[in-house]
ZAMARGU-4260 file (C-alpha; in steps of 0.2 Angstrom, whole numbers, plus 5000, padded with zeros to 4 digits):
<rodrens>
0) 4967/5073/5030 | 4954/5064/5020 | 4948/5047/5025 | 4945/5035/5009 | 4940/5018/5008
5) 4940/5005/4995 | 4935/4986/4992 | 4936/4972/4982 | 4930/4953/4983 | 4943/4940/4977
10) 4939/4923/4975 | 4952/4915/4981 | 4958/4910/4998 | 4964/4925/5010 | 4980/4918/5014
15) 4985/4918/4994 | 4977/4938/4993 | 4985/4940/5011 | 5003/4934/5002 | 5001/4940/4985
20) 4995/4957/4990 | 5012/4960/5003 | 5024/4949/4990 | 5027/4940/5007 | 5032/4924/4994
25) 5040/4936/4981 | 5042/4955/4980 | 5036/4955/4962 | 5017/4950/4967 | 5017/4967/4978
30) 5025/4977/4962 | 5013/4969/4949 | 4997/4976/4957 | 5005/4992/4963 | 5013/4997/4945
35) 4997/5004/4942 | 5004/5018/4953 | 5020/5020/4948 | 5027/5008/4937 | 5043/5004/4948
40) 5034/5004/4963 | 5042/4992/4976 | 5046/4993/4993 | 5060/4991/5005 | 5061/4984/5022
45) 5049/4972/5032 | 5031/4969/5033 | 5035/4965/5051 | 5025/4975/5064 | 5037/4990/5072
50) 5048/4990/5058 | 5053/5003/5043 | 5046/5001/5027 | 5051/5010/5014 | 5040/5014/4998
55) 5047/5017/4986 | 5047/5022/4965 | 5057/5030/4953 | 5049/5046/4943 | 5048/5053/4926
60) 5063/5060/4929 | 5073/5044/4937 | 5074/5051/4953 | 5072/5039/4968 | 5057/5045/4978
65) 5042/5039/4991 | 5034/5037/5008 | 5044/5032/5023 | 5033/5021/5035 | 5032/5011/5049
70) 5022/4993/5053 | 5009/4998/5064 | 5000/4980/5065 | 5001/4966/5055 | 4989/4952/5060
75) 4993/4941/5045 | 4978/4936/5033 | 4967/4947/5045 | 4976/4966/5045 | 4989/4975/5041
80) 4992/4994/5046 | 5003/5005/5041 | 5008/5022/5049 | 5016/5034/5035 | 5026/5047/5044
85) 5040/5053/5031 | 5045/5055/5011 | 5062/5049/5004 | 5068/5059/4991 | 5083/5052/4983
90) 5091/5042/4998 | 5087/5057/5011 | 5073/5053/5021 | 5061/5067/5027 | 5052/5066/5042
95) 5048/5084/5047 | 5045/5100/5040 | 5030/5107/5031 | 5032/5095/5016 | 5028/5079/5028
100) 5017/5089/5040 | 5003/5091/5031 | 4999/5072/5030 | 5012/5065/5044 | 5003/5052/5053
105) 4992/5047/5040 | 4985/5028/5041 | 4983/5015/5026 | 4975/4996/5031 | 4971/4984/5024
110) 4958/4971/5030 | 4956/4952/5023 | 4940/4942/5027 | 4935/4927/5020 | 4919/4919/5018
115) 4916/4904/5007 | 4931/4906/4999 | 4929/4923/4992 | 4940/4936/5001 | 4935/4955/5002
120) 4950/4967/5004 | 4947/4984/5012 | 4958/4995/5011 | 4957/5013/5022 | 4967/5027/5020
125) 4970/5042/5024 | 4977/5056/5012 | 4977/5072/5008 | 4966/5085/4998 | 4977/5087/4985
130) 4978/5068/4982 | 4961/5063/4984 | 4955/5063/4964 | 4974/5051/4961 | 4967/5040/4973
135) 4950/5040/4970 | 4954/5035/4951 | 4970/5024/4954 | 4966/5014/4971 | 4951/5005/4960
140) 4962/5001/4946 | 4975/4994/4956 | 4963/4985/4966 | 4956/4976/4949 | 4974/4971/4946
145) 4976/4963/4962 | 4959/4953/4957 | 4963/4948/4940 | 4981/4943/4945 | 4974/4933/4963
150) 4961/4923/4951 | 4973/4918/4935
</rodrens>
């Protein structure tokens, strides 16, 4: 696993990035700064910590597909982890086998702090090789897009 981290500083108040961010207010906040991974990113389930969460897209060639994942912490306007331990393709969720192994366990969170109302997102992740140049060139972007949209 590769560990990556990206930032960005936001000015606005960290309780509108915190609920933007998540779509705690409205799912479609979470989909406008993630379509710059997959246009028809979403997700399904609950922000809550210990619950599912399902993330989920559709591919190029309309098939349902995406990470299965697990809360781990949710301190709102603070943290947020989330523990990825599975892949959903179609509605069959896969949580072992080599496929998921090689990056089972893997860790994205996201920290919000505030000062002077300008709030700085971090974001660290874990990944794997193989994805390491798509997340190096997409996490930025979509990060700029969850700036722009936060400061409308």
């Amino acid at each position: 696993m590769k560990k990556l981290q990206f930032k960005v500083s936001i000015n606005a108040p960290v309780t509108e990035i915190y609920d933007f961010m998540l779509g705690i207010n409205s799912k479609s906040t979470y989909e406008q700064w993630t379509a710059l991974f997959n246009p028809t990113s979403t997700y399904e389930g609950s922000w809550d910590k210990g619950t599912k969460i399902l993330f989920v897209g559709v591919d190029e060639k309309g098939e349902k597909g995406g990470m299965v994942s697990r809360i781990a912490e949710n301190i709102p306007n603070q943290f947020v982890s989330i523990q990825h331990y599975g892949l959903l393709k179609g509605d069959k969720e896969i949580t072992e086998g080599p496929e998921v192994e090689k990056w089972a366990n893997g860790f994205e969170n996201y920290t919000f702090e505030e000062n002077n109302g300008t709030t700085t997102v971090t974001v660290d992740l874990d990944t794997t090789e193989d994805f390491v140049g798509y997340m190096n060139e997409n996490y930025p972007k979509a990060l700029d897009k969850l700036k722009e949209l936060c400061e409308k």
